[in-house]
GULOZA-818054 format. One record per atom (N, C-alpha, C): residue number from 0; residue in one letter; x, y, z. Coordinates in pm, 1 decimal, decimal comma. Each point is the difference from the previous one (the first is absolute). Example, Ala and Ser with C-alpha at 12.3 -4.5 7.8 and 13.67 -1.06 7.14 Angstrom:
BEGIN
r k 0 r A X 1319,0 Y -569,0 Z 780,0;
r k 0 r A X -89,0 Y 119,0 Z 0,0;
r k 0 r A X 90,0 Y 120,0 Z 0,0;
r k 1 r S X -35,0 Y 105,0 Z -72,0;
r k 1 r S X 82,0 Y 119,0 Z 6,0;
r k 1 r S X -77,0 Y 109,0 Z 73,0;
//
This chain:
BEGIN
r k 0 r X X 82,6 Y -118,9 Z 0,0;
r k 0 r X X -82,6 Y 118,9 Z 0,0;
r k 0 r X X 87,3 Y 125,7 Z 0,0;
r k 1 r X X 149,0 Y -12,9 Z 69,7;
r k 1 r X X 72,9 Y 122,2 Z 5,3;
r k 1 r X X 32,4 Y 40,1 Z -144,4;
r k 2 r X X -8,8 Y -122,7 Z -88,5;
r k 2 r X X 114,5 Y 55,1 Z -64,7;
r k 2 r X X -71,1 Y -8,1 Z -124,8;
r k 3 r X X -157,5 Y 24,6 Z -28,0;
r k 3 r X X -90,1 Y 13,2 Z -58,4;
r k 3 r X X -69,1 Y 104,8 Z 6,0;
r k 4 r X X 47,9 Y 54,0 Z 128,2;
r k 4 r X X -24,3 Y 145,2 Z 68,4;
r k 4 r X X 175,5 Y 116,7 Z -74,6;
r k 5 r X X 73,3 Y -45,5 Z 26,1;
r k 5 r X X 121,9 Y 67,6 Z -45,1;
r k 5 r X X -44,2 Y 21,7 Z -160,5;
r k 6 r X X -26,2 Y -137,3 Z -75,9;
r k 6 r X X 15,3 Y 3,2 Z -124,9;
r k 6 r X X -95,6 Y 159,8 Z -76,2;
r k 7 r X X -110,0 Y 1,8 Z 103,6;
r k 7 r X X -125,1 Y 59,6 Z -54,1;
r k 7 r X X 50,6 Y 136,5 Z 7,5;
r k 8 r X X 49,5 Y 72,2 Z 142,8;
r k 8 r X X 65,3 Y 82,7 Z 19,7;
r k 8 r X X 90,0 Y 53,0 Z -115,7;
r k 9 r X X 110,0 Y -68,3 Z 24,6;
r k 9 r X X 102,5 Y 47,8 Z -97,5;
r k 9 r X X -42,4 Y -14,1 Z -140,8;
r k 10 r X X -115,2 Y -58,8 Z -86,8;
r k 10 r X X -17,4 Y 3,6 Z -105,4;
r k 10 r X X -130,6 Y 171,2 Z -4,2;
r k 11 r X X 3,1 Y 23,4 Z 111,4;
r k 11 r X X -125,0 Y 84,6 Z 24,1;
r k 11 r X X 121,4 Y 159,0 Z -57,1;
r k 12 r X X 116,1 Y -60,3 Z 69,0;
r k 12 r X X 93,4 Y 126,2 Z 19,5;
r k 12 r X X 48,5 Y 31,4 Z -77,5;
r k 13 r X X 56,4 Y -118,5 Z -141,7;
r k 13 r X X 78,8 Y 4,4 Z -93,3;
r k 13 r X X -126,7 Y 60,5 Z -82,6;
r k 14 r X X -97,1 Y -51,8 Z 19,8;
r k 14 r X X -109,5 Y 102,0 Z -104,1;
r k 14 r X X -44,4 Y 151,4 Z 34,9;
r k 15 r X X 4,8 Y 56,3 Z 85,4;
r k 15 r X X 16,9 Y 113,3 Z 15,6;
r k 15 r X X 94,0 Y 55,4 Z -10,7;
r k 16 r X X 156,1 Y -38,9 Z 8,0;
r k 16 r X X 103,1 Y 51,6 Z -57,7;
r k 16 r X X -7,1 Y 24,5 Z -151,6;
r k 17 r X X -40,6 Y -86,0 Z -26,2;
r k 17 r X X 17,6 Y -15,3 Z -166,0;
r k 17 r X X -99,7 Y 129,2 Z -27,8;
r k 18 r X X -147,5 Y 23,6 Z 53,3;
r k 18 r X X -64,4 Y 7,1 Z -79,2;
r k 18 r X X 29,8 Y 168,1 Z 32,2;
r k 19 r X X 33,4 Y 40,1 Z 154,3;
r k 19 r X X 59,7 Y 148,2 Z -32,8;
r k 19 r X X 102,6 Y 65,1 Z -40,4;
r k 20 r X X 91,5 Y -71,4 Z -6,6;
r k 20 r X X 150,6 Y 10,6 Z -31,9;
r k 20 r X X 58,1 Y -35,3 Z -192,0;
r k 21 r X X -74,4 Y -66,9 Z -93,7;
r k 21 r X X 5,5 Y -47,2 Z -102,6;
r k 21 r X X -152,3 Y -0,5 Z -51,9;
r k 22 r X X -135,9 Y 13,1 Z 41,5;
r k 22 r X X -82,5 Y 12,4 Z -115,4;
r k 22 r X X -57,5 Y 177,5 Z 31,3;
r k 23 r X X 4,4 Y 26,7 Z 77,6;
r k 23 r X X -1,2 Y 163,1 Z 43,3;
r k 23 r X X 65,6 Y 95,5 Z -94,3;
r k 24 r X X 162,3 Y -18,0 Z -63,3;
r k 24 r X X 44,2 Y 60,6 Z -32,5;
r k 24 r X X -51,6 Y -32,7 Z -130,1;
r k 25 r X X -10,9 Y -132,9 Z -88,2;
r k 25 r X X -63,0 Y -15,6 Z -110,1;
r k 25 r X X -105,4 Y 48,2 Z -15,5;
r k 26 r X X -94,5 Y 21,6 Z 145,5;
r k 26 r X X -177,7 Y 56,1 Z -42,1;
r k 26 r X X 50,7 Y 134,8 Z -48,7;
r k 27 r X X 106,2 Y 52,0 Z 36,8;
r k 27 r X X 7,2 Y 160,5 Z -36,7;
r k 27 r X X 43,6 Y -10,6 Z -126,6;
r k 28 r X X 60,2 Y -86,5 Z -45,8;
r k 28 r X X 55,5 Y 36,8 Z -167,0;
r k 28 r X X -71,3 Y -29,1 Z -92,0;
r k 29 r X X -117,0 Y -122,8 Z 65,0;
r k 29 r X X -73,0 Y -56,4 Z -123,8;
r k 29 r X X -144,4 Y 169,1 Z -25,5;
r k 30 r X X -14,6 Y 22,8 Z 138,6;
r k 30 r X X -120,9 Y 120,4 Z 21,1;
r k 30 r X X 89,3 Y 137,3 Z -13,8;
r k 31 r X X 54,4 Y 6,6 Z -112,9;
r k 31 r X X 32,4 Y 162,4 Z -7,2;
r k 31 r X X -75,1 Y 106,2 Z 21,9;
r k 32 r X X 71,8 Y 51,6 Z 102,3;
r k 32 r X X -55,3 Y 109,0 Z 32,9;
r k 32 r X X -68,4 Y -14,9 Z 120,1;
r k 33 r X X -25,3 Y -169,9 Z 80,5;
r k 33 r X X -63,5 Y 15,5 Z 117,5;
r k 33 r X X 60,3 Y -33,8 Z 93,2;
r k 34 r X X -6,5 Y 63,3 Z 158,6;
r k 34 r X X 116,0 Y 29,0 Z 98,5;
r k 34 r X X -57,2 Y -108,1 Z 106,4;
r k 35 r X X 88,5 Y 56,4 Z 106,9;
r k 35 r X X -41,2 Y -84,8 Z 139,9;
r k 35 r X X -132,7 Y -2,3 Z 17,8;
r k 36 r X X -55,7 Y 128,6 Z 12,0;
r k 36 r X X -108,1 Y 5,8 Z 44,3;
r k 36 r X X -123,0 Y -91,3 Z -87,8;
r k 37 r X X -12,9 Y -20,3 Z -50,8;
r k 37 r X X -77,1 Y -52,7 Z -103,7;
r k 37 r X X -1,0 Y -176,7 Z 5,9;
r k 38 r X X 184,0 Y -19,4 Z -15,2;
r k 38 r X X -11,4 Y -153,3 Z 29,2;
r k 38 r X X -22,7 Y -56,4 Z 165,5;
r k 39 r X X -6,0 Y 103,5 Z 86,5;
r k 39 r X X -50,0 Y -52,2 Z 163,8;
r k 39 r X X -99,5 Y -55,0 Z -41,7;
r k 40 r X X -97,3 Y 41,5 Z -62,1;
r k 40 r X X -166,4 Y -76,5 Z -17,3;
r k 40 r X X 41,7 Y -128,7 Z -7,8;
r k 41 r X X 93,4 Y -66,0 Z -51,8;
r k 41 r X X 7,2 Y -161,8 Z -45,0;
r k 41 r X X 79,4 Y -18,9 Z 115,0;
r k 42 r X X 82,2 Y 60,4 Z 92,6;
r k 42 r X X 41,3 Y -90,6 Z 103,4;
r k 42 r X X -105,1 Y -76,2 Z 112,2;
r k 43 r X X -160,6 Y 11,8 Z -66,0;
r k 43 r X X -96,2 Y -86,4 Z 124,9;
r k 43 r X X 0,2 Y -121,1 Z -70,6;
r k 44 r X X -18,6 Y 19,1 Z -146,7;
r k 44 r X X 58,0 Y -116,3 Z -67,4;
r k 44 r X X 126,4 Y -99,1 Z 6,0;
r k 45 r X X 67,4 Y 96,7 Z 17,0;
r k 45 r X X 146,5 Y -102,4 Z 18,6;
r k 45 r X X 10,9 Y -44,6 Z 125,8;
r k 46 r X X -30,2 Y 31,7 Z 122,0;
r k 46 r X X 6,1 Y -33,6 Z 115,3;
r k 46 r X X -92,5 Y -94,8 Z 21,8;
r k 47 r X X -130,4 Y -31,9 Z -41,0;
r k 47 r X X -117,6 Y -123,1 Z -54,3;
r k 47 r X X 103,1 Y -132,3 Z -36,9;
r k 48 r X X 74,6 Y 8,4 Z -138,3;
r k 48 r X X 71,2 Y -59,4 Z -71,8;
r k 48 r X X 102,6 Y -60,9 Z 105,1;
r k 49 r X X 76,8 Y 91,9 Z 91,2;
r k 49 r X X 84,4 Y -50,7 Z 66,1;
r k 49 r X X -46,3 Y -94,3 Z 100,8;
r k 50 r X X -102,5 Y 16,6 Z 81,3;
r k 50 r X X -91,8 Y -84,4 Z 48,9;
r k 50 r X X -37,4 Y -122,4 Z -38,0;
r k 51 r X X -43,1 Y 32,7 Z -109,1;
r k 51 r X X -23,5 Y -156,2 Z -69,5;
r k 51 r X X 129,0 Y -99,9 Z -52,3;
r k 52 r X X 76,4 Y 89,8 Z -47,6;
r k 52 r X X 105,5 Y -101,3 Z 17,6;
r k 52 r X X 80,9 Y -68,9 Z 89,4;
r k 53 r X X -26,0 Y 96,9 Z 95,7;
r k 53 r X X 68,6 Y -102,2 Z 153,8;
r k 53 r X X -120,2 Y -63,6 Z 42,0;
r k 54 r X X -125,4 Y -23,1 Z -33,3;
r k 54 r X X -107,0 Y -84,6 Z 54,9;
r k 54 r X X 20,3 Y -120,1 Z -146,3;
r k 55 r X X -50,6 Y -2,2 Z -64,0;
r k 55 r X X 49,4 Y -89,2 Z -133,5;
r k 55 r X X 160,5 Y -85,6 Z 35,3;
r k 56 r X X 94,0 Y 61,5 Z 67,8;
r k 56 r X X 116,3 Y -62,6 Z -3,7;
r k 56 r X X -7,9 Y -103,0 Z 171,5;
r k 57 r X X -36,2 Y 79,0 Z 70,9;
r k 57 r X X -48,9 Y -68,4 Z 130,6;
r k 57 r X X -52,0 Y -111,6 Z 15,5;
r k 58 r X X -160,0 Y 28,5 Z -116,0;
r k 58 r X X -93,8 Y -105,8 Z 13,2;
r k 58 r X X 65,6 Y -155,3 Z -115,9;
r k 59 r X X 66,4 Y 61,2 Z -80,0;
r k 59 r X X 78,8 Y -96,5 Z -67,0;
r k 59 r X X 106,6 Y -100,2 Z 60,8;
r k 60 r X X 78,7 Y 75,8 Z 70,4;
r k 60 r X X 93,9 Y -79,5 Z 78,4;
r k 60 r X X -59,9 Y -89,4 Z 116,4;
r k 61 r X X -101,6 Y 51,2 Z 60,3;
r k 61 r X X -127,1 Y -85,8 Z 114,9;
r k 61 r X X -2,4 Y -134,8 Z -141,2;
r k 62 r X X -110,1 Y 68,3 Z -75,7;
r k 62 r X X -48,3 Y -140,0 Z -108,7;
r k 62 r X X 144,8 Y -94,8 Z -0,6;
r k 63 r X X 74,4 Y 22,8 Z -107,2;
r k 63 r X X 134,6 Y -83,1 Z 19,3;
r k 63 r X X 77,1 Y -42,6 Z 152,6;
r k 64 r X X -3,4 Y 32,5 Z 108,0;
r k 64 r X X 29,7 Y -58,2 Z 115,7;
r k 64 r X X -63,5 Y -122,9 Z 54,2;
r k 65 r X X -166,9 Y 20,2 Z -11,7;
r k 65 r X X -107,1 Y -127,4 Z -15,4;
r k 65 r X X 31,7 Y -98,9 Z -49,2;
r k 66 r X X -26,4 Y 58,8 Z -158,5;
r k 66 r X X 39,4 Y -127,7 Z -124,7;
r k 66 r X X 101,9 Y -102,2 Z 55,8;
r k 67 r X X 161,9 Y 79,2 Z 20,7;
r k 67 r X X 113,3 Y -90,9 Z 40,9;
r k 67 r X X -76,1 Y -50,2 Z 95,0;
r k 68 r X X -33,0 Y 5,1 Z 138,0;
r k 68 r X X -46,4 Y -35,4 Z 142,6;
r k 68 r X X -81,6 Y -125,1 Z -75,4;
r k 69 r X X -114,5 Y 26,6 Z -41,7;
r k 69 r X X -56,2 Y -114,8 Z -103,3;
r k 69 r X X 64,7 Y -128,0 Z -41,6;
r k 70 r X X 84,7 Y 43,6 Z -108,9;
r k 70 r X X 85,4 Y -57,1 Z -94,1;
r k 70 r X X 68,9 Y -104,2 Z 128,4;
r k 71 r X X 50,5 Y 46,0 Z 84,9;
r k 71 r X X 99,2 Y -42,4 Z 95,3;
r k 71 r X X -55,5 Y -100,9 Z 77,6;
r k 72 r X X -142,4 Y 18,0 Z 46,4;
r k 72 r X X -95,7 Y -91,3 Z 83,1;
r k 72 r X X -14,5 Y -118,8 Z -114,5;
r k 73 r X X -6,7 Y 41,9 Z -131,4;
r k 73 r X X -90,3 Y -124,8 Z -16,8;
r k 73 r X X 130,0 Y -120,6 Z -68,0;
r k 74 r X X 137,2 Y 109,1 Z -39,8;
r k 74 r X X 100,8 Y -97,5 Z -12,4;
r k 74 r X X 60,5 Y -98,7 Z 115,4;
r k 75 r X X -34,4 Y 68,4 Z 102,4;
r k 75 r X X 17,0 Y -77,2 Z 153,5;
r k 75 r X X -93,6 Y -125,8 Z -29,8;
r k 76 r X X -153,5 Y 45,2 Z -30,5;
r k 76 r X X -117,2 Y -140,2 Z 45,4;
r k 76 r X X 17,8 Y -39,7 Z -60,7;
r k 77 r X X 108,7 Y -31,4 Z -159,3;
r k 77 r X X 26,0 Y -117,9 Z -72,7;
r k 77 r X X 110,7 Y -80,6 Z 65,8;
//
């Protein structure tokens, strides 16, 4: 669980890095002419996004922890 918890986190973090640090500066070149102020509106969006990807990466690593746990029980009852 810790480390399904770490995974979610740090994939939560690397996506908010990315997405202010490297698609921020692209929103300004692709939107000529539009500034900070303008692209804040999409940071409720991106912060949504970041969310979901540390819940998506969380709930994934839970699913795959099972499966093995599974896998493992029933190679034992043979």
């Amino acid at each position: 669980m810790k480390k399904s918890l770490i995974y979610g986190v740090s994939t939560a973090v690397i996506f908010y890095i990315t997405t202010v640090y490297i698609l921020e500066p692209f929103g300004m070149f692709i939107t000529y002419g539009g500034d900070s102020y303008t692209l804040s509106y999409h940071m409720f969006s991106y912060m949504g996004l970041v969310l979901l990807s540390g819940i998506i990466v969380f709930c994934t690593s839970i699913i795959i922890q099972k499966i093995n746990y599974l896998i493992e029980k029933l190679d034992n009852k043979n």
